[in-house]
C-alpha positions, 0 to 999 in steps of 0.5 A: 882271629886274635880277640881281647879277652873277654871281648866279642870277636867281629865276625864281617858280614857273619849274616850272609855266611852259611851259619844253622844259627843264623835265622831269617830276621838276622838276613832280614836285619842285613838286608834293612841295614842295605836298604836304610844305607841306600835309600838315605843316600838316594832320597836325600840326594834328590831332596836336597836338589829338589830343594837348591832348585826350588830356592833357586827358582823363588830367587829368580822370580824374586828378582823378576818381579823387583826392581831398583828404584831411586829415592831420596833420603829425608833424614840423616842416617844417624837419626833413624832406628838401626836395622836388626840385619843388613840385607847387604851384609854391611852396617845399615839403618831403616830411615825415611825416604821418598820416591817416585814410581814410573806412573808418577805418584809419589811414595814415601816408606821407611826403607834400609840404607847405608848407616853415613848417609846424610839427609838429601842424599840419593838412595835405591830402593826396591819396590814389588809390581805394586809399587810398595818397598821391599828387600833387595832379593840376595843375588851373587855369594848371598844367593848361592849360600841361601841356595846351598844351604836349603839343599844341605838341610834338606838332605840332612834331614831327609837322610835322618828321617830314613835312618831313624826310620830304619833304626826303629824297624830294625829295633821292631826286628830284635824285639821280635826275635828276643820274643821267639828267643825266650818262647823256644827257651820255655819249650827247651828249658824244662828238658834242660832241667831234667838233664841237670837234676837227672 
């Protein structure tokens, strides 16, 4: 096998091989090594499913218990505060409006709309069981990114966690073979001395 000079020659799956320098924590090393690979895989295939399914589920009970309901603007648009973010993904503003429940009370509350609409003008809101506004619950393009990105995060993360902590076990292997390493040598290194000086 051709080598750099120099360089330390890469010998594939030297641990498995029938090698006497071989020890067990070099197998048990290969075997973690395994291990740590598969279980990041499995673990944060199904965290990120469990994840996509769990936001995908609060969604849909979102817009279970959210209805649209009319309302009337009582100020223009351009006269109300700006929204930080639009739920809507365009230009929205947060202005005053007006509505009525199915009960027949009437309501007011600031709630967003579009940034050009003019006072008197026909809004939809939203409003939860209680009767009190609250944001449109993402649906379509928005739903599937909030549901995919969950997912992707999640087996991110779960998949790190795995593979740190198989790096700090695997770290915890060479530590303790570095420790046999230099006991033996305290054992061999006088005979070696004797040789030397002999």
């Amino acid at each position: 096998m051709a080598t750099t000079h120099g360089a330390r020659p890469m010998v594939p799956w030297w641990r498995w091989r029938d090698n006497p320098l071989c020890r067990r924590s070099d197998i048990a090393e290969a075997w973690l090594l395994i291990a740590t690979a598969v279980l990041a895989l499995v673990l944060s295939g199904f965290a990120g499913l469990a994840a996509a399914d769990g936001v995908g589920a609060s969604l849909d009970d979102r817009r279970e218990h959210t209805r649209p309901v009319p309302a009337v603007l009582v100020e223009d648009a351009r006269d109300a505060a700006p929204a930080l973010e639009s739920d809507n993904g365009g230009s929205g503003v947060w202005a005053e409006v007006r509505w009525t429940a199915p009960d027949g009370t009437r309501h007011a509350g600031r709630a967003e709309v579009p940034a050009n609409s003019k006072k008197g003008a026909e809004v939809t809101v939203h409003n939860d069981e209680a009767g009190r506004l609250v944001s449109a619950p993402p649906a379509g393009a928005e739903a599937h990114f909030q549901i995919a990105m969950a997912g992707i995060t999640v087996a991110v993360v779960t998949g790190g966690m795995v593979l740190l902590c198989g790096w700090v076990a695997r770290a915890r292997l060479r530590l303790r073979r570095l420790d046999r390493w230099e006991d033996e040598w305290r054992q061999v290194e006088p005979m070696w001395r004797k040789r030397m000086t002999g």
